[in-house]
C-alpha positions as CSV (number, residue, x, y, z in Angstrom):
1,X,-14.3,17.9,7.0
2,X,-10.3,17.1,6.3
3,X,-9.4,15.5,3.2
4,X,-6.5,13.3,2.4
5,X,-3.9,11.6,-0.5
6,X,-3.6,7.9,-0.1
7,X,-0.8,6.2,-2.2
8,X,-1.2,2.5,-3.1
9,X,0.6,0.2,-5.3
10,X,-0.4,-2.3,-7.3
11,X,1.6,-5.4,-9.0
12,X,-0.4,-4.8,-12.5
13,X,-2.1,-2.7,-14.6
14,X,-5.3,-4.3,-14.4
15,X,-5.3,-4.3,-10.7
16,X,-4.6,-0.7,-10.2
17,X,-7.4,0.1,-12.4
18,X,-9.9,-2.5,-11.2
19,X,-9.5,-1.1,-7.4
20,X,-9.3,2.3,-8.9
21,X,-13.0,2.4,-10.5
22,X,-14.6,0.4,-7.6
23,X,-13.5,3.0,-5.5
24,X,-15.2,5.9,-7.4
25,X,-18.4,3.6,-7.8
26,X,-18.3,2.9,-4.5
27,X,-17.6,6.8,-3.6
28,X,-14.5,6.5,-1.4
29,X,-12.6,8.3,-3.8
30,X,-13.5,11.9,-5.9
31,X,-10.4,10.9,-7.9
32,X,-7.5,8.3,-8.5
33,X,-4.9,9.1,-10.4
34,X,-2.7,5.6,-12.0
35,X,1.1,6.0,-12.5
36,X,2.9,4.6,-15.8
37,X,5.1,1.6,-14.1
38,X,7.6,2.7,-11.1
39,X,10.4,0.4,-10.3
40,X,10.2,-0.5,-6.6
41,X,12.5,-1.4,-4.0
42,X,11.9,-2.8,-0.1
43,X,12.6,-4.9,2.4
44,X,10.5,-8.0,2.8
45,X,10.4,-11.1,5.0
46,X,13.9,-11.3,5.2
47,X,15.1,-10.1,1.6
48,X,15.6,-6.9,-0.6
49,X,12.5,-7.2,-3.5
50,X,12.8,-5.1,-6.9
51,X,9.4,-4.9,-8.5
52,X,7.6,-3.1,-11.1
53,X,4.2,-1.5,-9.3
54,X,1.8,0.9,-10.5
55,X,0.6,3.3,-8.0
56,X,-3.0,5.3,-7.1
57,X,-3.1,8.6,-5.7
58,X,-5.9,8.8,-4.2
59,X,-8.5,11.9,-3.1
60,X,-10.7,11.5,-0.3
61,X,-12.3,12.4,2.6
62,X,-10.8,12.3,5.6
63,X,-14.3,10.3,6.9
64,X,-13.7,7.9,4.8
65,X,-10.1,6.6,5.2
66,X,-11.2,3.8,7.3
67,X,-13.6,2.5,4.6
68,X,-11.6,2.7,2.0
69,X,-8.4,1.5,3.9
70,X,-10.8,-1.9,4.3
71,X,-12.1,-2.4,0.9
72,X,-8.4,-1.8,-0.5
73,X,-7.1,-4.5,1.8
74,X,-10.3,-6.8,0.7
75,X,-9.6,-6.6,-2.5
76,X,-6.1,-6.3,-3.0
77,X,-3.6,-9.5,-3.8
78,X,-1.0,-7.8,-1.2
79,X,-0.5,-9.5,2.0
80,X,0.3,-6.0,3.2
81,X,-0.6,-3.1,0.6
82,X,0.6,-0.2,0.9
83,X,-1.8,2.2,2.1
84,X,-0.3,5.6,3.6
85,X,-3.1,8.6,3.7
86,X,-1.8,11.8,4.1
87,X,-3.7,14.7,5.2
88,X,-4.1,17.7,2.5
89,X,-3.1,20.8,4.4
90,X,-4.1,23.0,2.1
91,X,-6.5,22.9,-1.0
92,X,-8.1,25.2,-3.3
93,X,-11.9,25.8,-1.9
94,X,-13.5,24.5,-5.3
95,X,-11.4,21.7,-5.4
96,X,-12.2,20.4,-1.5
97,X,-15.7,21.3,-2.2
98,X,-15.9,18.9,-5.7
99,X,-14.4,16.1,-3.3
100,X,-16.8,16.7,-0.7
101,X,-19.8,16.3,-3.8
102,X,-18.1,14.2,-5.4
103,X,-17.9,10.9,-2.4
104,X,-21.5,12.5,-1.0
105,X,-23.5,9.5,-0.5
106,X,-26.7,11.9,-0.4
107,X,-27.0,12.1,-4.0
């Protein structure tokens, strides 16, 4: 099984960690971790945006991406969120084996 990080950001506090328990009750994620408020900056429709985000790190299967990538974009107030996964490489044993336990639907 491969695992992966997924960054997404959030306008508010309250959103990031709204979508941030539903995915561990849901069991797409063994663990999100919420960032204190980053300052933003992009391109979008046409004009440079500053904002103030928050943003998930997220740990997960690799099996999962798809699900989570859909639930994210169901209940996020983003036109387009961000949602970039990036494969873990490498991983201590214990840890890949408490995320594999940890988003287990079998239990």
């Amino acid at each position: 099984m491969g695992y992966v990080v997924v960054f997404v950001t959030c306008p508010d506090r309250e959103t990031t960690q709204r979508i941030a328990e539903e995915l561990i009750e849901r069991k797409l994620a063994a663990c999100v971790n919420i960032t204190t408020e980053i300052n933003s900056v992009y391109f979008w429709q046409g004009n440079i945006e500053k904002d103030t985000e928050y943003l998930m790190i997220i740990k997960t299967s690799e099996e999962l991406f798809e699900e989570l990538e859909t639930f994210i974009k169901n209940n996020h107030p983003y036109t387009v969120p961000e949602i970039i996964g990036i494969p873990i490489v490498k991983g201590s044993k214990e840890y890949l084996d408490w995320i594999d336990q940890t988003v287990s639907r079998e239990q």
